[in-house]
Steps between C-alpha positions, in 0.01 A plus 500: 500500500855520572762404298679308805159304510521448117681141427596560123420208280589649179555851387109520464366265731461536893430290757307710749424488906187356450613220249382612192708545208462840312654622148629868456570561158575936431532648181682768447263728302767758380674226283212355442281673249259216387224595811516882452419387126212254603359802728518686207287259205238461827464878587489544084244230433269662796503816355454387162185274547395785705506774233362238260239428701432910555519534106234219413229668754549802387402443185221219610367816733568785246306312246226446741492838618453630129239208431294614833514890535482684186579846665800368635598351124450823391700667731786209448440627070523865567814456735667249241417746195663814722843304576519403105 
């Protein structure tokens, strides 16, 4: 689209060629902090159901691992009573 087809209707709404009417509405992002922030709480919220999620199974599977094996628990004991 050019802007010599463009028939300005208001300072966000165009009346294009084919007779629709469209609305253009830019932020500018640099003054703007509020979606950088909102980017932010998403990308946090992923990563913390994430490593929640990762924490919980590991200890559902470490239990079960101890329950089902006994060499392995043994191993797990002998490696636990090295470190402390």
């Amino acid at each position: 689209m050019n802007e010599s087809e463009l028939k300005a209707y208001d300072s966000h709404v165009t009346l294009c060629p084919d007779g629709k009417y469209r609305w253009i509405y830019e932020v500018n992002l640099f003054k703007n902090a509020s979606t950088f922030y909102d980017v932010v709480k998403v990308i946090g919220l992923t990563l913390g159901l994430v490593y929640g999620m990762m924490l919980i199974m590991g200890i559902f599977v470490l239990d079960y691992i101890r329950q089902l094996c006994p060499r392995v628990n043994k191993n797990l004991e002998k490696r636990n009573r090295e470190k402390h």
